[in-house]
C-alpha positions as CSV (number, residue, x, y, z in Angstrom):
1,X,7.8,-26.3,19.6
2,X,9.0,-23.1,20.7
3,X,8.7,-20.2,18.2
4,X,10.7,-17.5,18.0
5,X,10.5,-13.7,18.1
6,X,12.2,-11.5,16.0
7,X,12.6,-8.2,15.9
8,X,14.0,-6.2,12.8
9,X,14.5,-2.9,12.9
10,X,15.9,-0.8,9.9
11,X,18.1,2.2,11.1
12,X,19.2,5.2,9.4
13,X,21.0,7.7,11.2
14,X,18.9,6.7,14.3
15,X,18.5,8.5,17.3
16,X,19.7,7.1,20.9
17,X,17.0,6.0,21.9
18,X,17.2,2.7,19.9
19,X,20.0,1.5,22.6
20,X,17.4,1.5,25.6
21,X,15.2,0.2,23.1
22,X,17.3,-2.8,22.5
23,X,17.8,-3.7,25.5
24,X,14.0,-4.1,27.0
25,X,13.5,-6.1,23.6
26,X,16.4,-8.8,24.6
27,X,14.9,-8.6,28.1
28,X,11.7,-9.3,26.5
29,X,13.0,-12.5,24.4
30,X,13.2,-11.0,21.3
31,X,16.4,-11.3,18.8
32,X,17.0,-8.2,17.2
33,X,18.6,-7.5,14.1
34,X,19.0,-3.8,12.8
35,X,20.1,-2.6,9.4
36,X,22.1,0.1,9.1
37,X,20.8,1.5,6.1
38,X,24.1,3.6,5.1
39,X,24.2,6.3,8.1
40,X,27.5,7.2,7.5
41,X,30.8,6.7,9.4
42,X,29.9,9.2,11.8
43,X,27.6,6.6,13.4
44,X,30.0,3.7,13.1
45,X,30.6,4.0,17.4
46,X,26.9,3.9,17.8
47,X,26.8,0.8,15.5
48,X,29.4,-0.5,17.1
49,X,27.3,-0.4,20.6
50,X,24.2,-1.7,18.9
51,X,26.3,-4.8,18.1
52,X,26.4,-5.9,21.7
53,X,22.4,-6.7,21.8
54,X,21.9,-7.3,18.2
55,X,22.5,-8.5,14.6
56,X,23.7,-5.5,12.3
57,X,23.8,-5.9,8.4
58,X,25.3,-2.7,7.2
59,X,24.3,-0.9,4.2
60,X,27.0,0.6,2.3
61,X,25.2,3.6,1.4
62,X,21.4,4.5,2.1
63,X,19.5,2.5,0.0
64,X,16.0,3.1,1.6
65,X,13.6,1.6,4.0
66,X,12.5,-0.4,1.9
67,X,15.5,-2.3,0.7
68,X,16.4,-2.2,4.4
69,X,13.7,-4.2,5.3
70,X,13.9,-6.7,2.3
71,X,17.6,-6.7,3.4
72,X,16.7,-8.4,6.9
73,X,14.3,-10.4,5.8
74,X,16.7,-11.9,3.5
75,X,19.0,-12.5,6.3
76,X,16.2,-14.0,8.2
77,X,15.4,-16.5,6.1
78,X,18.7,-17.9,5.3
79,X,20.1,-17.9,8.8
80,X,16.5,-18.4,11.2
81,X,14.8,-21.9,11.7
82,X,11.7,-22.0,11.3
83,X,8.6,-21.2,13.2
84,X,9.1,-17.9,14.1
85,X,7.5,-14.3,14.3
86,X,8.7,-11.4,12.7
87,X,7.9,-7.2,14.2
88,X,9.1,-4.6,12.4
89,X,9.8,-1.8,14.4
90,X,11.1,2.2,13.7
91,X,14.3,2.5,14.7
92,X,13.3,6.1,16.7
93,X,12.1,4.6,19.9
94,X,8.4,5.8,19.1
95,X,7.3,2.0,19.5
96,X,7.0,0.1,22.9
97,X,8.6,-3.2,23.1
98,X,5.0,-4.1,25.2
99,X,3.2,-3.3,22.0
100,X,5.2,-5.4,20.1
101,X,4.6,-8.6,21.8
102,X,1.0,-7.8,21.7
103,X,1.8,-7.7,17.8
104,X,3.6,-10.7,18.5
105,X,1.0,-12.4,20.3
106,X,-1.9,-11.4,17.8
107,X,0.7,-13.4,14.6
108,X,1.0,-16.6,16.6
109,X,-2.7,-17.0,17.0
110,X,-3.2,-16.1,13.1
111,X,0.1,-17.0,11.7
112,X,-1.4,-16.6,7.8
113,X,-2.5,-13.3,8.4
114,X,-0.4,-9.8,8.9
115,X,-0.7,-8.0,11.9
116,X,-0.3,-4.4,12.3
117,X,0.0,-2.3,15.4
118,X,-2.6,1.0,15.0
119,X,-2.3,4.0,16.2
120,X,-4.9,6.3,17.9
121,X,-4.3,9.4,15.8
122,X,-6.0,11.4,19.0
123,X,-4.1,14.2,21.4
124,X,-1.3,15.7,20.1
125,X,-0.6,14.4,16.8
126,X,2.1,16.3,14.0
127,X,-0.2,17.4,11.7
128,X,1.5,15.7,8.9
129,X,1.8,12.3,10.3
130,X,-2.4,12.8,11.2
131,X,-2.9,14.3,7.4
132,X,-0.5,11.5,5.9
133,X,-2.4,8.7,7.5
134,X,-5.2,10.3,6.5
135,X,-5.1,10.9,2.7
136,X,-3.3,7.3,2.5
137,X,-6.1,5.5,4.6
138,X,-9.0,6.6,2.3
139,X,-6.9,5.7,-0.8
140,X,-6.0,2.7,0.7
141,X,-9.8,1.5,1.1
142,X,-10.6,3.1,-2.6
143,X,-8.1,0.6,-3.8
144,X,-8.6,-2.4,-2.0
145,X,-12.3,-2.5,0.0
146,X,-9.8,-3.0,2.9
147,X,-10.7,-1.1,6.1
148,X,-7.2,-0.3,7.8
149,X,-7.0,3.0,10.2
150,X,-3.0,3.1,10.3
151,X,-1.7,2.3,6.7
152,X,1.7,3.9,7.6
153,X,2.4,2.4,10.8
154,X,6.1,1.1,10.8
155,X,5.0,-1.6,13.7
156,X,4.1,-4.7,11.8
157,X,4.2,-8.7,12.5
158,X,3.6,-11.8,10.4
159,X,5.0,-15.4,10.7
160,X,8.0,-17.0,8.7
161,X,4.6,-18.5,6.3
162,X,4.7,-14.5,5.0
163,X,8.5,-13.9,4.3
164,X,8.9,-15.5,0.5
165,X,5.5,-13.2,-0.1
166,X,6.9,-9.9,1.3
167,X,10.6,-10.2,-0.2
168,X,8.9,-10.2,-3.6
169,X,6.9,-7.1,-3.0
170,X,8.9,-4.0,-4.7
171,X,9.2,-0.5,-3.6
172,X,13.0,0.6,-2.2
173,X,11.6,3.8,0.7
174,X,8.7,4.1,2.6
175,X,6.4,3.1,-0.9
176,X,7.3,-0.8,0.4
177,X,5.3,-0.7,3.2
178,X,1.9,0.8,1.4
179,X,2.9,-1.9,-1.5
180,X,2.9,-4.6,1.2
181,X,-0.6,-3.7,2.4
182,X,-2.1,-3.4,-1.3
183,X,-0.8,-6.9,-2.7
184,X,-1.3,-8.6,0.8
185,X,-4.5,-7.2,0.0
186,X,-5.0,-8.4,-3.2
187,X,-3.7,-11.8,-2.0
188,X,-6.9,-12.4,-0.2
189,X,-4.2,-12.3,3.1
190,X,-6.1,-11.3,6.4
191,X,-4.8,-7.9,7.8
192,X,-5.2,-7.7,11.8
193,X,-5.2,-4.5,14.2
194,X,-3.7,-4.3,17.3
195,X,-4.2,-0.7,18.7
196,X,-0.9,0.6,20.2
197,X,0.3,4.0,21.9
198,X,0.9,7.0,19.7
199,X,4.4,8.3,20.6
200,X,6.1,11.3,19.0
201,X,9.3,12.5,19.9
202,X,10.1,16.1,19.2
203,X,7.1,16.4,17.3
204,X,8.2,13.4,14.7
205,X,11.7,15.6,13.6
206,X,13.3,12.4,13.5
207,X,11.7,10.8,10.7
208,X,13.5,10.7,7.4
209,X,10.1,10.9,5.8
210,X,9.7,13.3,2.7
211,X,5.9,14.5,2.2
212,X,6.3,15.2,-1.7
213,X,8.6,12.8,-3.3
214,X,7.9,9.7,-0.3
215,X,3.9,10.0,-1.6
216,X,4.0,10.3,-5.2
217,X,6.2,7.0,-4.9
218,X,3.3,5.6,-2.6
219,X,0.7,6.8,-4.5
220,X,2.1,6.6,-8.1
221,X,-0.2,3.5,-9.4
222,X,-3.2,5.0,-8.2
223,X,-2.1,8.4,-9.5
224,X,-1.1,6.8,-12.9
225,X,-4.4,4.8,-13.0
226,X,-6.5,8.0,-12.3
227,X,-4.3,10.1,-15.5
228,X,-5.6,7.7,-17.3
229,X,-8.8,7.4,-16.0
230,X,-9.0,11.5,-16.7
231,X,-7.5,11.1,-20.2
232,X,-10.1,8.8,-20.7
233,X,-13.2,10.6,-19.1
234,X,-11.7,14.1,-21.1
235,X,-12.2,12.0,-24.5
236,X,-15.4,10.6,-23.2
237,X,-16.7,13.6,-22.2
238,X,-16.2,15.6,-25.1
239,X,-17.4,13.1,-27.3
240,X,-20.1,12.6,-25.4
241,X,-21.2,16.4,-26.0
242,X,-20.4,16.2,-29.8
243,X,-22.5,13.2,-30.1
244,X,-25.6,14.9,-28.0
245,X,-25.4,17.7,-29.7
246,X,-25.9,15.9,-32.7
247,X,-28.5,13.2,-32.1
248,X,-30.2,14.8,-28.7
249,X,-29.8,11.7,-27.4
250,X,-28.0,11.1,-24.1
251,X,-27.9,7.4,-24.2
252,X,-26.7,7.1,-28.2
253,X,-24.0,10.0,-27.1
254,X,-23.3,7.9,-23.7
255,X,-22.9,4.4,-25.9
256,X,-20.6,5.7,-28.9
257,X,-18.5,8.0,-26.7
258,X,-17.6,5.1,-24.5
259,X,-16.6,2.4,-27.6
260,X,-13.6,5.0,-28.5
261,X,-12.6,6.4,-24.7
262,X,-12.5,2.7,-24.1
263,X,-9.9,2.3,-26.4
264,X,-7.4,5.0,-25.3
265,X,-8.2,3.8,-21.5
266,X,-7.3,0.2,-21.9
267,X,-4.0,1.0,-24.2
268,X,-2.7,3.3,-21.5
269,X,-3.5,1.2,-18.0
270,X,-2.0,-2.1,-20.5
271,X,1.3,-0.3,-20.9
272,X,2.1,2.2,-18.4
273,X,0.0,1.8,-15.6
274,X,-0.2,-2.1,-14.5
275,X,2.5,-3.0,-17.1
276,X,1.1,-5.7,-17.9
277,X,3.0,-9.2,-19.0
278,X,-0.7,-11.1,-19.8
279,X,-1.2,-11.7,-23.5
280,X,-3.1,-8.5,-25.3
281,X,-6.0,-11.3,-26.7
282,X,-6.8,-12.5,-22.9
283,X,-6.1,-9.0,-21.7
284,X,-8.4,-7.3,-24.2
285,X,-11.2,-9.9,-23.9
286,X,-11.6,-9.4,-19.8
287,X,-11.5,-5.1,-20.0
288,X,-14.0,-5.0,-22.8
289,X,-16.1,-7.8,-20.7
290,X,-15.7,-5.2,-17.9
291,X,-16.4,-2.4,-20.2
292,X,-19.2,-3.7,-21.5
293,X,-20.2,-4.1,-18.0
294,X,-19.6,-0.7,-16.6
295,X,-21.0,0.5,-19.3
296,X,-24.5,-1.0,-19.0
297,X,-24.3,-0.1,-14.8
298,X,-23.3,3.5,-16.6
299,X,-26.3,3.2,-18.7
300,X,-28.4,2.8,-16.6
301,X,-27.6,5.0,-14.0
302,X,-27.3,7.9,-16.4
303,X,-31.3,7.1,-17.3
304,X,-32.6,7.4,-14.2
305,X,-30.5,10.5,-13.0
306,X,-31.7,11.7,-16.4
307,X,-35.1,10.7,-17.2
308,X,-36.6,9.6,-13.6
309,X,-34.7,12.6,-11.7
310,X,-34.6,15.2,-14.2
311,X,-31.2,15.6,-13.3
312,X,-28.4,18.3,-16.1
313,X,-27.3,15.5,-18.7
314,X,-23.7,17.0,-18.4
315,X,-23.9,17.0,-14.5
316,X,-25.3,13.5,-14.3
317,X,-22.3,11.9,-16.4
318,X,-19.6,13.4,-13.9
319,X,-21.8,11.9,-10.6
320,X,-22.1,8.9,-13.0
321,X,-18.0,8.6,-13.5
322,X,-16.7,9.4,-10.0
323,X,-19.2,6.1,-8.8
324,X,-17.8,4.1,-11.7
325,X,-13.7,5.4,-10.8
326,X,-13.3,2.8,-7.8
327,X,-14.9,-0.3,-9.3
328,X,-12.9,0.0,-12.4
329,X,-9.5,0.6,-10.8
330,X,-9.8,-2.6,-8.7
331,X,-11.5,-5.1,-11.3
332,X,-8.8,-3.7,-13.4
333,X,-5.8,-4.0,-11.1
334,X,-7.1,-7.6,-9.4
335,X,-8.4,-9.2,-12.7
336,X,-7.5,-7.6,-16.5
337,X,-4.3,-6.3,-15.7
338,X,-2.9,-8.8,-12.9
339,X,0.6,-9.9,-13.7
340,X,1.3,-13.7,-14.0
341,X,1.6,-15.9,-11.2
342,X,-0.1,-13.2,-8.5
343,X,-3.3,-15.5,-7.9
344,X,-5.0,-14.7,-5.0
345,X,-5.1,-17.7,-1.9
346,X,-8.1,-19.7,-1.3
């Protein structure tokens, strides 16, 4: 059977280039459908143009990219027979169509896993798009343990077995496509590379990307987690000293600070970090099972920077921490705090 190739492109306010663009895509086999993500009336001629080689679904104001993507999934999946492929592609004309069947190409072989097309952040690269990848690419694999050199790339493909999966992942701008990655992630779902050319046009002006408020939204679990994580280390720290300074013993100090910063930690990542809907008994039972846990890896650590290694007791519990930070962020996210029904494939 025949599968098809689909390419959806979410457009606002795009630059002309996406004509040319839609044209070598046709010639290529692709259908294309385009959102116009509420660009305004001023581009209703362009829109009107685009209509001769593609599908638009129009926006009535700009809702984001990623509603605009959710948008044409939607509309694939109610109006597409099945098999199919699915590349996502910026509407800027910074993507070649020959990249995306090599996307294309890379989903039929593994149609379970998602494919993304990686740039070579090499030559000359804006300094925020080469910063931006970076920063998110080493929080990425602090989240996760999932290598991926090109978290923000917009050029992405996955079969029709992915699209239920992806239209329940939530984030309306640019935080959808770093949400995709962590629950596809968390699913156990293979991620693919398949390296592409790095193209920038007018050194990236077009992108409607903001650096501040676009990355706290990406970011904003993982800066939420680590607030807490400091509120908790603050309590834990301090109480740690109070305790040493009383007893002189670093392990006693270590062991009691830990049974009350435990208790602040797991009321704030419960309620306003994961938001979690899991009962508080089944919930409380697997963090102080991890607790307990971290705390005797913590333990032990702490004696032999201490006592083996003659290492400052106050210096020694920060090392100690920052090792422990990633391991409890991800048992935490992928086990205690995991919503219901978001069970990881076999």
């Amino acid at each position: 059977m025949k599968i098809r190739k689909i390419a959806l492109i979410p457009a606002y306010m795009p630059t002309p280039s996406m004509l040319p663009m839609l044209g070598e895509l046709n010639d290529s086999g692709f259908e294309c459908i385009v959102v116009n993500d509420g660009s305004g009336n001023v581009y209703d001629e362009f829109f009107e143009r685009v209509r001769e080689q593609a599908t638009v679904i129009d926006h009535p104001a700009n809702f984001g990219k990623g509603v605009a993507l959710r948008t044409g999934l939607s509309y694939i999946a109610g109006h597409i027979v099945t098999p199919y492929v699915v590349v996502t592609m910026d509407a800027d004309g910074q993507h070649l169509v020959s990249d995306a069947l090599n996307v294309c190409e890379r989903v039929i072989e593994c149609p379970d896993a998602l494919v993304l097309g990686c740039r070579e952040f090499d030559g000359d690269v804006p300094l925020k798009s080469k910063l931006g990848n970076s920063i998110t690419r080493v929080v990425y694999r602090l989240a996760t343990g999932v290598g991926v050199s090109d978290t923000q790339t917009g050029l992405r493909g996955f079969s029709d077995r992915l699209i239920k999966r992806l239209l329940s992942i939530s984030g309306d701008r640019y935080e959808y496509e770093t949400n995709m990655l962590m629950e596809l992630a968390r699913d156990g779902c293979r991620i693919l590379e398949v390296p592409i050319r790095t193209i920038y046009i007018d050194d990236n002006s077009s992108s409607h990307f903001d650096p501040v408020k676009d990355s706290v939204k990406i970011y904003k679990e993982i800066l939420k987690f680590s607030a807490s994580s400091l509120a908790g280390f603050c309590a834990d720290y301090l109480l740690y000293i109070v305790f040493s300074l009383l007893t002189g013993s670093a392990i006693f100090a270590n062991v009691t600070a830990r049974l009350f910063s435990a208790s602040l930690n797991f009321t704030l990542n419960r309620k306003f970090v994961f938001k979690s809907n899991k009962s508080l008994a089944s919930s409380a039972l697997q963090y102080f099972a991890l607790a307990a846990g971290i705390l005797a890896a913590n333990t032990l650590i702490l004696m032999l920077l201490t006592q083996k290694l003659s290492l400052n007791i106050y210096l020694a519990k920060v090392i100690v921490e920052c090792t422990m930070f990633v391991v409890s962020f991800l048992a935490q996210k992928g086990l205690v705090f995991a919503k219901k029904g978001e069970k990881k494939n076999a």
